[in-house]
C-alpha positions as CSV (number, residue, x, y, z in Angstrom):
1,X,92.4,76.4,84.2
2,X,91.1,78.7,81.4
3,X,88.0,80.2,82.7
4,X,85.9,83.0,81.4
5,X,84.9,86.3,83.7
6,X,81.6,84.6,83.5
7,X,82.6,81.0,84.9
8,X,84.7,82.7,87.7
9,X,81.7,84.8,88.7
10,X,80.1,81.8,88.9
11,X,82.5,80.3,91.4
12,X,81.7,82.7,93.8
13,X,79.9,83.1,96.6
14,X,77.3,85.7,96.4
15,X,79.1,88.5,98.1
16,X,81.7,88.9,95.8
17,X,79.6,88.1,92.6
18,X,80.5,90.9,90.3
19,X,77.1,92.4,90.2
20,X,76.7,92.5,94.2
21,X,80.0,94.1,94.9
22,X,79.0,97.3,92.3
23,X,77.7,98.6,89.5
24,X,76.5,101.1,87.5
25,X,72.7,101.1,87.2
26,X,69.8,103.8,84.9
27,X,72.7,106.5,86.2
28,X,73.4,105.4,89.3
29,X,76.1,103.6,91.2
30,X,74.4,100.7,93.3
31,X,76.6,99.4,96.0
32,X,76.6,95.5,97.6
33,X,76.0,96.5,101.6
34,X,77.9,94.4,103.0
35,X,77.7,96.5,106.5
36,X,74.1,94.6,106.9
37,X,75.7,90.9,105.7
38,X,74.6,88.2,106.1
39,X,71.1,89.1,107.6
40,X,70.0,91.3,104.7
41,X,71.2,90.6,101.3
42,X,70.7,94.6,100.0
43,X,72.2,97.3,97.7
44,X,72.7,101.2,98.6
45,X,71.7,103.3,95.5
46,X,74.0,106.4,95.2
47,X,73.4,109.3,92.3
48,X,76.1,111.7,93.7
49,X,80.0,111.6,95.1
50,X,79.6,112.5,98.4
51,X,77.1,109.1,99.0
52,X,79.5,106.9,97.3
53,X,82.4,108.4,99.2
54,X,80.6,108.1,103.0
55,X,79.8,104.5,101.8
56,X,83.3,103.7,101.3
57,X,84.1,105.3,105.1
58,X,81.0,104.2,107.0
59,X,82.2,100.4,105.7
60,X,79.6,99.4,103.3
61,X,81.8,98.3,101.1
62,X,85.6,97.2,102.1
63,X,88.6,95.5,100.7
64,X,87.6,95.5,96.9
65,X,84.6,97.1,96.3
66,X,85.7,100.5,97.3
67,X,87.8,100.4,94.0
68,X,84.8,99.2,91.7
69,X,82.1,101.6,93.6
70,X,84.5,104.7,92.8
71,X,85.4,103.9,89.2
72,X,81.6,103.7,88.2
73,X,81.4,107.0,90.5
74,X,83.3,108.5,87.6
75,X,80.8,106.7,84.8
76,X,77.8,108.5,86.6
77,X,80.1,111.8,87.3
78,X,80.6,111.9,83.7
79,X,77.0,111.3,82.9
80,X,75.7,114.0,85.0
81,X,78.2,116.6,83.7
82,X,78.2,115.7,79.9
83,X,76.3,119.4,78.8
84,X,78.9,121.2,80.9
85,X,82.2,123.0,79.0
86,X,85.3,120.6,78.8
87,X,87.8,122.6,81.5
88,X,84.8,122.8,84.2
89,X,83.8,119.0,83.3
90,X,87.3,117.9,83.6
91,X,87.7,119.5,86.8
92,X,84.5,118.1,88.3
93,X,85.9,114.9,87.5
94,X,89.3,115.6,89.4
95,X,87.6,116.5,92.5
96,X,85.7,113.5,92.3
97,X,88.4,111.3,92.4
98,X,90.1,113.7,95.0
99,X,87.3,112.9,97.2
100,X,87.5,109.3,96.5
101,X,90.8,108.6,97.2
102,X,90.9,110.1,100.3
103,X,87.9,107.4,101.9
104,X,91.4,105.0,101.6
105,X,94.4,106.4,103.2
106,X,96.0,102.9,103.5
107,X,94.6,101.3,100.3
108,X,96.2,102.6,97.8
109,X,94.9,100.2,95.0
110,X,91.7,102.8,94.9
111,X,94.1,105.8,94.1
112,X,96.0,103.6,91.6
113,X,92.9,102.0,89.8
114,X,91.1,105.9,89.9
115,X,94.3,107.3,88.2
116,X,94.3,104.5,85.3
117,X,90.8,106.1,84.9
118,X,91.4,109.5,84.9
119,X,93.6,108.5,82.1
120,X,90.6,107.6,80.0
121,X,88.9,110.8,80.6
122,X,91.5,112.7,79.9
123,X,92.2,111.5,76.6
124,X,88.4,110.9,75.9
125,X,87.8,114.5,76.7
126,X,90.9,115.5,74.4
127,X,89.9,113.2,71.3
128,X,86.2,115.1,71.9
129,X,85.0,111.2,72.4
130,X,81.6,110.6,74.8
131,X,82.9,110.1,78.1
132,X,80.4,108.1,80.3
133,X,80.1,104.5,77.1
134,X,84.1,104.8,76.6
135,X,85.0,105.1,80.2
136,X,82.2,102.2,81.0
137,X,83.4,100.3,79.2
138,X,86.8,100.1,79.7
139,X,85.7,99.8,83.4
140,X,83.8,96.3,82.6
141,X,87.2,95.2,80.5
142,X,89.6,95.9,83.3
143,X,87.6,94.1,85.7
144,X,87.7,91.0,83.3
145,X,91.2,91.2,83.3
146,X,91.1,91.3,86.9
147,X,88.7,88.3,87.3
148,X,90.9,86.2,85.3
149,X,93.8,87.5,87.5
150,X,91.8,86.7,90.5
151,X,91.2,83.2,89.1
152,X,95.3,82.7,88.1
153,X,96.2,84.0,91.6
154,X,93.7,81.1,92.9
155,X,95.4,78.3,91.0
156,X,98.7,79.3,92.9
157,X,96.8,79.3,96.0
158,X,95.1,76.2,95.7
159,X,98.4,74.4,94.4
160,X,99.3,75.5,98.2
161,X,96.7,73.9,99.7
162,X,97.6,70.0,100.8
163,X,94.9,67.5,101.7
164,X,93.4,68.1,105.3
165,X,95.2,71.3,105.8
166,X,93.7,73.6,108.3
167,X,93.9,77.4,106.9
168,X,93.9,80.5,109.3
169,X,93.0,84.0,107.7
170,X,91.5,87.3,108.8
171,X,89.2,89.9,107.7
172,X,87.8,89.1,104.6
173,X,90.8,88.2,101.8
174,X,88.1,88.1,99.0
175,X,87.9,87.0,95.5
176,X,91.4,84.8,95.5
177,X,91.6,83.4,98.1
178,X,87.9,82.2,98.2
179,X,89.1,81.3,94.6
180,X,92.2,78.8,96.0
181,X,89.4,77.4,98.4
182,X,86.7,76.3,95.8
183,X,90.0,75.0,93.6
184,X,91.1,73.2,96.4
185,X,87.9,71.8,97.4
186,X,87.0,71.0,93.5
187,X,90.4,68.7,93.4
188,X,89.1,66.8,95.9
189,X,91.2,68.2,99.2
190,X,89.4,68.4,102.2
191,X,90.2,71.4,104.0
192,X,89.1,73.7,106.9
193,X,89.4,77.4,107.1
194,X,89.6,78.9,111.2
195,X,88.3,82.9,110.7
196,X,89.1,85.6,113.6
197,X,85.7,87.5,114.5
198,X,88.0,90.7,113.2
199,X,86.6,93.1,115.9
200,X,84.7,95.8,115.7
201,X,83.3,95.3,112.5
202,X,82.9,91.7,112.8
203,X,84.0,91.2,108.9
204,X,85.8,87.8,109.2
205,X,82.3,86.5,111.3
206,X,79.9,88.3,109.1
207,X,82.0,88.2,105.5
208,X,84.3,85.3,105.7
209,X,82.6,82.4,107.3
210,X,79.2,82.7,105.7
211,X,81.3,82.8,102.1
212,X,83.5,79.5,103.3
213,X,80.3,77.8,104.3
214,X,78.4,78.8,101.0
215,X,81.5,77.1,99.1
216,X,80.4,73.6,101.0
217,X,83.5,74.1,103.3
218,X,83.9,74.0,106.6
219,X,84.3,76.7,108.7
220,X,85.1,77.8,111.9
221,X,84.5,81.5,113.5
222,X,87.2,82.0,116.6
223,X,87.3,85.0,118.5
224,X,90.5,87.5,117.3
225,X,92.5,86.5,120.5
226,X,92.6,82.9,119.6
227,X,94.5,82.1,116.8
228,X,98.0,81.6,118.5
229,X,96.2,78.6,120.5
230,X,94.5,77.3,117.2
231,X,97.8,77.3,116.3
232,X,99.2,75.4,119.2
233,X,96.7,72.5,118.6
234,X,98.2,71.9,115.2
235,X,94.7,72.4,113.3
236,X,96.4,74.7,111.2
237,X,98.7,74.3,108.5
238,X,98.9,77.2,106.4
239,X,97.7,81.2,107.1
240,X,96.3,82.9,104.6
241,X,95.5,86.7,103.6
242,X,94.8,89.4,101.2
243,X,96.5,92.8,101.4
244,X,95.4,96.3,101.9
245,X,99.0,97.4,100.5
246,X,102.2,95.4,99.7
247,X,105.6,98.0,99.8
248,X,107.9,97.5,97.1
249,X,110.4,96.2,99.8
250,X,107.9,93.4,101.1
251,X,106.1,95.0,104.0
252,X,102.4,93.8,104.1
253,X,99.6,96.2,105.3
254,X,96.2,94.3,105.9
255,X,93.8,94.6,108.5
256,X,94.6,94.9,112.1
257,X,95.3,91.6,113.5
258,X,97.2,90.7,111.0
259,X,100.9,91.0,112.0
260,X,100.1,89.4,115.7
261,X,98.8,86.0,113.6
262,X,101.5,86.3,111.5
263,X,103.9,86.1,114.6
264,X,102.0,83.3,116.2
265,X,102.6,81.4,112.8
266,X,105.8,81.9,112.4
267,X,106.5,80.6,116.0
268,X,104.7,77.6,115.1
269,X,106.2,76.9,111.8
270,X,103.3,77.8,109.4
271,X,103.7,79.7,106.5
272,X,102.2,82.8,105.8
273,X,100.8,83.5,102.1
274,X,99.6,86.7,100.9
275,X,97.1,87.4,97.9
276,X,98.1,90.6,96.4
277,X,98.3,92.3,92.8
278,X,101.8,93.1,93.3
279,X,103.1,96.1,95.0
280,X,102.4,99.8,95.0
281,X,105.5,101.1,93.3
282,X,104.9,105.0,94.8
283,X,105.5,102.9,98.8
284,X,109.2,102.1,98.6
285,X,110.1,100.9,102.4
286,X,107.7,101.0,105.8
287,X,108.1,104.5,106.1
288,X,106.1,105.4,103.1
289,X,103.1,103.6,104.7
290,X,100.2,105.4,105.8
291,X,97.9,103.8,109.0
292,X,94.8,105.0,108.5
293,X,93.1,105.6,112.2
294,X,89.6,105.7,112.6
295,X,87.3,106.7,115.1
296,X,88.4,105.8,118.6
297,X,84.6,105.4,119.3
298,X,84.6,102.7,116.9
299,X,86.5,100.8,119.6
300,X,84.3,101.2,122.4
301,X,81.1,99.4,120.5
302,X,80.5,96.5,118.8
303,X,77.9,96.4,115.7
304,X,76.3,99.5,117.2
305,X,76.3,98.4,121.1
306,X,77.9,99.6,123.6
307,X,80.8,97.4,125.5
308,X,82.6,100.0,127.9
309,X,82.4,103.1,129.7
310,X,81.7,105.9,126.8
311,X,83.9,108.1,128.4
312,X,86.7,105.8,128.7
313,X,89.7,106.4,126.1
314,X,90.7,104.4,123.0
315,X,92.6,103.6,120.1
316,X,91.9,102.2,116.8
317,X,94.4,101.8,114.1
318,X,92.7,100.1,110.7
319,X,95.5,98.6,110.0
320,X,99.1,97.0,110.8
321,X,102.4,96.0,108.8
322,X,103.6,92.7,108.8
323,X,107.7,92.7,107.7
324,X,109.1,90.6,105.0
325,X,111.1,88.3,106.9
326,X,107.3,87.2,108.4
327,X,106.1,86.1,104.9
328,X,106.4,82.9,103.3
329,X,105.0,84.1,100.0
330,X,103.6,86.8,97.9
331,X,100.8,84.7,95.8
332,X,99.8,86.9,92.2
333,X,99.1,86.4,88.9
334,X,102.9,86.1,88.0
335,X,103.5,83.2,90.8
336,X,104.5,82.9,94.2
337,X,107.2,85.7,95.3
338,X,109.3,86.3,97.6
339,X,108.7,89.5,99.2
340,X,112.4,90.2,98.9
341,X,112.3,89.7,95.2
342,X,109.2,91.8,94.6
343,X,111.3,95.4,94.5
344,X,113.5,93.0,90.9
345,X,110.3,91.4,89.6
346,X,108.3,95.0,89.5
347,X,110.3,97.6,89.8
């Protein structure tokens, strides 16, 4: 399936349109809230680093759109310093990305993608080139180039996909794997998709299922300690997810949750596929993985209400690692891996 950035943008479901995740606006960065999904369909306007940066924590934008929200961050940063000397604008631009990167501990896709950028500026600002159209521009290519790797990473998805399966995932696994489901659906399989609530934030209720259901598909929202008895009932046959961060020696890093549905499927014989651009080549092993650990306070509300005791303790890790020998499949826009053989095919 050849499509164009355009046709796979069509494909989607308005939350992860290309326009509504971010982009660069009259000198601003304007950010899809997705912290206020589905009951308001509304953008936050940002025209400095530190906005952008507490959008990224606060959860206004997640998975993704952190990475497209803080490459346009360095379109407007470059805009907004363009009359300043070349060392002090070049610096300005490092801290930026400084601050940026460290909204994403676990992520490290941001950091990656904000390097790559970096790289522009740099050479922009040696060649004596205008910054903010050269740096814009190659942002709007590389996210083509990611659409259509989006789209390729579907088709190995969807060729997963059997008639009638039932598909677990959690948290929100975006742009491929709704992808796989609207190639799935569009070759005529009828299919299912079962999505944990994904506590506190409530992304697989509030992101996931009204996606699925605006791609005609069926969808069922179960709470996050229910998937190992969806399981039981045989409704589902495959598990699906994105991932925050992929090791080099086949460790997956998604959302909490994760691992604990991963173990539930293996017990019950389902494979587990994972939607990923490949691994992080700097994260060798599970030791070089770090958890990033919000707010314990997080954990004792739900969506900005209270469900315990405020002076009662908690814990609230963003994240969790699944190991290799839990993974069926690494699905990107090379093929389906093994997560053994990903350390040969990238290193």
């Amino acid at each position: 399936m050849n499509l164009t950035p355009s046709e796979i943008n069509e494909m989607l479901p308005f939350l992860l349109r290309r326009e509504n995740v971010a982009r660069y606006e009259d000198g601003a960065v304007v950010i899809g809230n997705r912290s206020k999904y589905p009951f308001e369909r509304s953008f936050v306007r940002c025209t400095d680093v530190e906005c952008v940066a507490k959008a990224i924590e606060d959860m206004v934008t997640q998975g993704g759109g952190p990475s497209n929200a803080a490459l346009y961050t360095l379109v407007m940063v470059a805009c907004q310093t363009e009359k300043q000397p070349k060392p002090l604008r070049r610096s300005i631009m490092e801290a930026a990305s400084k601050r940026l990167i460290k909204t994403r501990p676990t992520n490290t896709a941001l950091a990656r993608r904000l390097d790559l950028a970096m790289q522009v500026v740099y050479r922009t600002l040696e060649e004596g080139g205008d910054v903010e159209p050269t740096l814009l521009a190659w942002i709007e290519n590389f996210r083509d180039k990611t659409a259509r790797d989006y789209a390729i990473a579907g088709e190995f998805g969807a060729s997963l996909i059997e008639d009638g399966d039932g598909i677990l995932t959690m948290c929100f696994a975006e742009t491929s794997f709704l992808l796989a489901l609207a190639m799935a659906q569009k070759s005529g399989k009828r299919i299912q998709v079962f999505t944990p609530e994904t506590r506190p934030y409530l992304q697989g209720a509030r992101l996931t299922a009204p996606s699925v259901h605006e791609l005609g598909i069926p969808v069922n929202i179960i709470g996050d300690n229910m998937p190992a008895y969806v399981l039981s009932q045989g409704k589902v046959q495959k598990y699906f997810t994105a991932a925050d961060l992929v090791t080099l020696d086949g460790h997956v890093v998604n959302k909490v949750g994760t691992f604990q549905n991963a173990i539930a499927a293996s017990y019950h014989r389902v494979p587990y596929f994972v939607f990923s651009w490949g691994p992080d080549k700097q994260k060798p092993d599970r030791a070089s993985i770090e958890i990033e650990e919000r707010d314990p306070g997080e954990m004792r509300s739900c969506r900005g209400q209270p469900t315990t005791d405020p002076n009662i303790g908690a814990y609230y890790p963003a994240f969790d690692i699944t190991p290799p020998h839990l993974v069926s499949g690494v699905i990107t826009q090379f093929g389906i891996l093994s997560p053994y053989d990903l350390a040969r095919f990238f290193g």
